[in-house]
C-alpha positions as CSV (number, residue, x, y, z in Angstrom):
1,X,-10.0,9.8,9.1
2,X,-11.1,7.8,5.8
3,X,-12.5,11.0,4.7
4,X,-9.2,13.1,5.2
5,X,-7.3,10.0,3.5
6,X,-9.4,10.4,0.5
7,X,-9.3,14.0,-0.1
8,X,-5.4,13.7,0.9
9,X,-4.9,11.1,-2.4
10,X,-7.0,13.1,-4.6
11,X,-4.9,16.3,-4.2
12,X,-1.9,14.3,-4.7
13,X,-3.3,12.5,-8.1
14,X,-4.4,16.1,-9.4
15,X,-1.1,17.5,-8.5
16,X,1.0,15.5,-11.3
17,X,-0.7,16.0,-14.7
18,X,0.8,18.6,-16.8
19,X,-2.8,20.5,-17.2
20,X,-2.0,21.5,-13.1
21,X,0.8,24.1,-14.3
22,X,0.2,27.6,-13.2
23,X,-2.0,29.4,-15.5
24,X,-1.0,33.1,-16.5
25,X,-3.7,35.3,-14.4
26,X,-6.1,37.9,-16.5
27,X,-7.2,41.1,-15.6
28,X,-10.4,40.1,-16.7
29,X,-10.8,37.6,-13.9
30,X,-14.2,38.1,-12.2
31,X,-15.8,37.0,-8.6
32,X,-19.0,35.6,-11.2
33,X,-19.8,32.7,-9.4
34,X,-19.3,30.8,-12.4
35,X,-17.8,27.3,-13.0
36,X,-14.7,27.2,-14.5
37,X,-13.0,24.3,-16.4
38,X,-10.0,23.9,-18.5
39,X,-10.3,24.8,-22.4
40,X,-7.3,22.9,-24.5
41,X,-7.0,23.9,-27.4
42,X,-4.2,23.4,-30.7
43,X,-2.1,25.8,-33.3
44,X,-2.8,25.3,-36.9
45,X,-3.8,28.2,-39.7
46,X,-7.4,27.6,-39.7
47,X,-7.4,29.5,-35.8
48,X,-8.5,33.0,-36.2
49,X,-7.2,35.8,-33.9
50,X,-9.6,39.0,-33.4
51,X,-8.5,42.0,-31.6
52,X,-11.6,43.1,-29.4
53,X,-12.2,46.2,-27.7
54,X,-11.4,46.3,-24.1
55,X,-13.7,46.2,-21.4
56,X,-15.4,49.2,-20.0
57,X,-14.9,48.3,-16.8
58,X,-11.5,46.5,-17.2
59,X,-7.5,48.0,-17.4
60,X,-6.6,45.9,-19.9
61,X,-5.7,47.7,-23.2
62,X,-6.2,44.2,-25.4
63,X,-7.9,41.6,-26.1
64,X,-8.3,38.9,-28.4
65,X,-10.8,36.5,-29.8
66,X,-9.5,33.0,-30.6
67,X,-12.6,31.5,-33.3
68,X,-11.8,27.6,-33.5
69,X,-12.9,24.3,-34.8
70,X,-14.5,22.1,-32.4
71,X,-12.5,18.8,-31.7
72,X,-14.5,15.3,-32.0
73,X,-12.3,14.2,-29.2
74,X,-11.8,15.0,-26.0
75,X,-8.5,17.4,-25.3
76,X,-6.5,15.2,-23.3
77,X,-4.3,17.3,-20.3
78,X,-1.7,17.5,-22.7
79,X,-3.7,18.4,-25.8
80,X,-3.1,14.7,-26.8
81,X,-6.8,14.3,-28.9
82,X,-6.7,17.7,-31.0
83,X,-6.0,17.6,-34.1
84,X,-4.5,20.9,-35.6
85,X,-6.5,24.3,-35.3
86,X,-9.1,22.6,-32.9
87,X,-10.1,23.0,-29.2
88,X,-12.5,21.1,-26.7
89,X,-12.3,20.3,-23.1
90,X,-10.1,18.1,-21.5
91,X,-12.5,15.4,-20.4
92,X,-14.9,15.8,-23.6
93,X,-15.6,17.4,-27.2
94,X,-18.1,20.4,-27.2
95,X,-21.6,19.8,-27.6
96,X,-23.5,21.7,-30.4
97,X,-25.0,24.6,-28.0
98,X,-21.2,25.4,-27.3
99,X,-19.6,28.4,-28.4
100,X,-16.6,28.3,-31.1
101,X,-14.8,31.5,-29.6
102,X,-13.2,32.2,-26.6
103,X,-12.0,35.6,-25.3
104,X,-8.9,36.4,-23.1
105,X,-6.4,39.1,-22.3
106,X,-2.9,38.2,-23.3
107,X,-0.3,39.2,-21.4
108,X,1.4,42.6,-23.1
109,X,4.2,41.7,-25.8
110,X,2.7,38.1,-26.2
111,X,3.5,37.2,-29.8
112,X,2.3,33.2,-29.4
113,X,-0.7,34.0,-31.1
114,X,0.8,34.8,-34.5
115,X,3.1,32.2,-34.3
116,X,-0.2,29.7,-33.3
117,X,-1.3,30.5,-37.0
118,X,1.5,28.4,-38.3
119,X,2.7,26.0,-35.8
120,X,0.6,23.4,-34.9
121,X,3.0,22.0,-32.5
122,X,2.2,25.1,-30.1
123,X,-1.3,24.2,-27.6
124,X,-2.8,26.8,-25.9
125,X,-4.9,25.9,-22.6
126,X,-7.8,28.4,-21.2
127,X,-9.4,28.3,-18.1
128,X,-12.6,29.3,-18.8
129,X,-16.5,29.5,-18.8
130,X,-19.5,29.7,-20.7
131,X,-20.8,33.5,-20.6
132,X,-24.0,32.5,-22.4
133,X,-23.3,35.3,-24.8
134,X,-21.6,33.4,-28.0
135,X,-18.4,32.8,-26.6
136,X,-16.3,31.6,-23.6
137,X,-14.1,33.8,-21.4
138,X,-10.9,32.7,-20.7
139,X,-10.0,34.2,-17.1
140,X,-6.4,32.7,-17.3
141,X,-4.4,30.6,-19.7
142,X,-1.0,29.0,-20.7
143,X,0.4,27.8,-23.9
144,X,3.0,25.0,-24.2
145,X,5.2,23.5,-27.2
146,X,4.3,19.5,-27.5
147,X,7.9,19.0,-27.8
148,X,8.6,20.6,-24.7
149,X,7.2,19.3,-21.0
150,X,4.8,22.3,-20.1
151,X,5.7,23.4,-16.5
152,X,4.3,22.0,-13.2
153,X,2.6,24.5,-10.9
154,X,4.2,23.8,-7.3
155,X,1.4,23.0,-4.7
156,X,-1.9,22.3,-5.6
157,X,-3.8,24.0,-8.3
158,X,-6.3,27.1,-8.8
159,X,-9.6,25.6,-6.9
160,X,-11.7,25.4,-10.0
161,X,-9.0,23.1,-11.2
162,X,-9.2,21.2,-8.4
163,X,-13.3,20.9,-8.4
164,X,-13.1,19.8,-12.0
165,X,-10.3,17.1,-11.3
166,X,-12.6,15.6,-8.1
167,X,-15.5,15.2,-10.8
168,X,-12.8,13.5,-13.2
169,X,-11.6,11.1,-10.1
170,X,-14.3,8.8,-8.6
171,X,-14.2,8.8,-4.8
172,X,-14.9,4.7,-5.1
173,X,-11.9,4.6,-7.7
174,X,-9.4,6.2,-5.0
175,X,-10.7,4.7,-1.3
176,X,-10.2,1.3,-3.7
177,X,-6.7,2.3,-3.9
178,X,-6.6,3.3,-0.4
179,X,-8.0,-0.3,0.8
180,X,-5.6,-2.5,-1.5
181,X,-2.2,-0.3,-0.7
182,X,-3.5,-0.8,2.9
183,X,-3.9,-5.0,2.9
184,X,-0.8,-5.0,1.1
185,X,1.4,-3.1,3.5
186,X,-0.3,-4.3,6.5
187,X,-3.5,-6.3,6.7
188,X,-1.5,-9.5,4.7
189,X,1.8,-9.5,6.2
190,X,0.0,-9.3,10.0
191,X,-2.4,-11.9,9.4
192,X,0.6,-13.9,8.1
193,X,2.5,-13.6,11.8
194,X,-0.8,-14.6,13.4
195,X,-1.0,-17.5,11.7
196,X,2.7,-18.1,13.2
197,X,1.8,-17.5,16.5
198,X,-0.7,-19.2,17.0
199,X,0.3,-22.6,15.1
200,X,-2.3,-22.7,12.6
201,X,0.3,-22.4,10.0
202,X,2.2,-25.6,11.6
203,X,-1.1,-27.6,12.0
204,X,-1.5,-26.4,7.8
205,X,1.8,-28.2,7.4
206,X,1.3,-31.4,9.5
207,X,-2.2,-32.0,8.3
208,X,-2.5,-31.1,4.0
209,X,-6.1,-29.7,3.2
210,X,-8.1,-32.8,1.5
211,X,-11.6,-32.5,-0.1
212,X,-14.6,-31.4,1.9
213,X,-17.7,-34.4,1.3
214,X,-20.9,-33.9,2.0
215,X,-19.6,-32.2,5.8
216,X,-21.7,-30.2,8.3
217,X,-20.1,-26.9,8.9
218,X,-19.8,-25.4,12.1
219,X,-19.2,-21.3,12.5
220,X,-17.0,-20.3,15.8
221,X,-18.1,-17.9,18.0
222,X,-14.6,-18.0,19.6
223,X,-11.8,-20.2,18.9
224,X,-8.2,-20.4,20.7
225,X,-5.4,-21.9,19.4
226,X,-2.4,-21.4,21.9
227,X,-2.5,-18.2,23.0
228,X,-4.4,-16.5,19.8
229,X,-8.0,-15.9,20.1
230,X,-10.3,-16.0,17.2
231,X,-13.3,-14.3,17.6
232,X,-15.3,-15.2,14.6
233,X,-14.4,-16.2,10.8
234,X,-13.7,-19.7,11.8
235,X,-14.6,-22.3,10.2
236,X,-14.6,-26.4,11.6
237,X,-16.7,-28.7,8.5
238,X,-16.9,-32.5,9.7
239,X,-17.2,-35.1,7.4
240,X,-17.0,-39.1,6.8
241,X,-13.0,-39.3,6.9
242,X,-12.4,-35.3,8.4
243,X,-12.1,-32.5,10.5
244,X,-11.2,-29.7,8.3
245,X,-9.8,-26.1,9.6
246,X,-10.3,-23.3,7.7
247,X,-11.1,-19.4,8.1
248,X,-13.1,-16.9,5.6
249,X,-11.1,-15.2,2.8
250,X,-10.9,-11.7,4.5
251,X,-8.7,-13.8,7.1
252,X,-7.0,-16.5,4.8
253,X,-3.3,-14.9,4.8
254,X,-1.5,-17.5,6.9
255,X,-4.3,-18.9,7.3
256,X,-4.4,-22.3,5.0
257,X,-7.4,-24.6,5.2
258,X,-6.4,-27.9,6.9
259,X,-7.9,-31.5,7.3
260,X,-7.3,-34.0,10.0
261,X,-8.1,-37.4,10.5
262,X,-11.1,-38.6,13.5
263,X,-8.1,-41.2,14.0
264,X,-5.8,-37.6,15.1
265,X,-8.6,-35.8,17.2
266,X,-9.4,-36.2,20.6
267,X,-12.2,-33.7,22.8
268,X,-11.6,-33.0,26.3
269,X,-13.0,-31.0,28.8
270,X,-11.0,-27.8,29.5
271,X,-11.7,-24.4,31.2
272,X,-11.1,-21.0,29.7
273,X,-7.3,-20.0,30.4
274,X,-7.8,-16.4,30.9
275,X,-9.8,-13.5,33.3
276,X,-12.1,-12.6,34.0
277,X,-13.7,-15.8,32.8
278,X,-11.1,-17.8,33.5
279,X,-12.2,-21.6,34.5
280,X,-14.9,-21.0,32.3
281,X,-16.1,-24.4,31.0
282,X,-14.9,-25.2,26.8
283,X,-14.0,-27.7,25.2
284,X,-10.5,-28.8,24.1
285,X,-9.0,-30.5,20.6
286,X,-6.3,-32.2,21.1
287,X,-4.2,-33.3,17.5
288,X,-2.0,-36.3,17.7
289,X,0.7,-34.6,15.5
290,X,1.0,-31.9,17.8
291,X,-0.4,-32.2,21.1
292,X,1.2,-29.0,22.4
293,X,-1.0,-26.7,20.1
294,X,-4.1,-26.1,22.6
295,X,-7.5,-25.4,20.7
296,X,-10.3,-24.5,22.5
297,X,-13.7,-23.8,21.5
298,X,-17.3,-23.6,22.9
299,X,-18.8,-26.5,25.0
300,X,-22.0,-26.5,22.6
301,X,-19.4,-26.9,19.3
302,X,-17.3,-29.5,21.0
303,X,-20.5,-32.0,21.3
304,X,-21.6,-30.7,18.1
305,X,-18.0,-32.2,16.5
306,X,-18.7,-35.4,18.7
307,X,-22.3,-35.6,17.4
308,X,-21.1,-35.1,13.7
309,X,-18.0,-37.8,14.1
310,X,-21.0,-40.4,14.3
311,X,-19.2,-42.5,17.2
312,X,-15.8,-41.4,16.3
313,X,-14.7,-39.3,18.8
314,X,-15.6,-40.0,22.5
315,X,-15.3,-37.1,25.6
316,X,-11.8,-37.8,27.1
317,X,-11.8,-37.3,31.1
318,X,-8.0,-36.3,31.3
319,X,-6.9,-36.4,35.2
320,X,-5.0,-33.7,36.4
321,X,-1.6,-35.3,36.8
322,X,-1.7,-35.9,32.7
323,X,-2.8,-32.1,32.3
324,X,0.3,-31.1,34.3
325,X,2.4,-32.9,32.4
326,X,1.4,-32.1,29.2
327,X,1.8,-28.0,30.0
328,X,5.2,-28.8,31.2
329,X,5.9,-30.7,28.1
330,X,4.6,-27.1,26.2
């Protein structure tokens, strides 16, 4: 599922930039194998045209030469980094083993390229490869005015497009995206309601978070707090004056730390409330501020807490009468 949600954001990200627009197909196009990235490049009277001979092997009646200056930026999807009568990929300038020509078949009646000479606010953009021959071959292409919004293919575009905008987008850059749109819309506004539910958020308010000194922390293998049960991330730290709440950060939403008194704490003996181990012996904190919050936790933490109150909590033998009362009072 992550790995469909990743490849699902991708297409959409490649989908919007203006270098996705349909390019013009070639008759020269070519099952080659080869790799094929997009070529931006900008009008200006320093671009040479050449009219080639066609193919042997190819309909096409013309073709053209395009000799250019190399950029020392990168393109930019929308040509944004060439300066006049210069190309160079859009994610980099051309290295210095990199041809200055490219080759394509316009489509019949194209006059762009004389008017390329002299406008240097026309771009042309190639799809194209290296032919290891002196020049690139341009198997498709579009050309755009910069004071015009080039047009948007519909769908997603040619796959060699698509390869060359998954090596632009780092997976770990979008499943980042992924993870925070995903806490946001859910993973902070449910933890939020838990902390509702199960009172933590009352206790937060009754009892203000003070200063943790020199305490011995205690992780919970379980905790319950009314009917909300905590596997693990809780946190219980006793100190001098303090019995302080708190969970780790990946839980914190609705989850403030809180402190509360020895003076407000008293242990009991309890049993767990639910099957299949219900009657299972634990331990029960009971806060003076609220005694109707029930918090339960293992037997070996509750005479942990006792230990670490250093006399100031004793084990509380409630009788059963009280206990009845109590749960009617909830």
């Amino acid at each position: 599922m992550l790995k469909q949600a990743l490849i699902t954001a991708v297409g959409l990200l490649v989908a919007a930039p203006p270098a996705c627009a349909a390019l013009q197909s070639s008759p020269e196009s070519t099952r080659n194998g080869r790799r094929e990235f997009l070529l931006n490049c900008r009008g200006g009277e320093r671009l040479v045209f050449d009219t080639l001979e066609p193919l042997a092997d190819s309909p096409t009646r013309l073709r053209l030469a395009l000799t250019f200056a190399p950029s020392r930026r990168a393109a930019g999807w929308n040509g944004e980094g060439l300066e006049p009568s210069t190309c160079a990929w859009v994610d980099r300038p051309l290295n210095g083993a990199e041809p200055r020509q490219v080759r394509f078949a316009p489509a019949a009646g194209d006059s762009t390229p004389q008017l390329t000479l002299r406008d240097t606010s026309l771009y042309w953009s190639f799809l194209a490869y290296n032919t290891d021959s002196g020049h690139f071959r341009g198997v498709g292409y579009r050309n755009w005015q910069r004071t015009s919004t080039p047009p948007v293919a519909v769908g997603l575009p040619p796959a060699s497009e698509l390869r060359f905008a998954f090596r632009q987008v780092p997976l770990y850059a979008v499943g980042l995206i992924l993870i925070v749109g995903w806490m946001l819309i859910a993973w902070i506004p449910s933890f939020t309601l838990l902390g509702m539910w199960s009172g933590w958020r009352r206790l937060a308010a009754l009892y203000p978070s003070r200063p943790v000194r020199d305490g011995r922390l205690f992780r919970c293998d379980f905790l319950i707090m009314r009917i909300t049960w905590y596997r693990s991330g809780t946190r219980l730290t006793a100190d001098d004056s303090h019995l302080h709440f708190s969970v780790i950060a990946l839980f914190r939403p609705g989850h403030p730390r809180f402190s509360v008194p020895w003076a407000d704490v008293t242990v009991s003996r309890d049993g767990w409330p639910w099957l299949p181990f219900k009657g299972r012996p634990v331990m029960r904190l009971t806060l003076a501020r609220d005694r109707g919050i029930r918090i339960l936790v293992p037997v070996s933490l509750g005479e942990g807490i006792i230990t670490a109150s250093r006399g100031r909590l004793q084990l509380t033998i409630e009788m059963a009468a009280a206990t009845s009362a109590e749960a009617r009072g909830r």
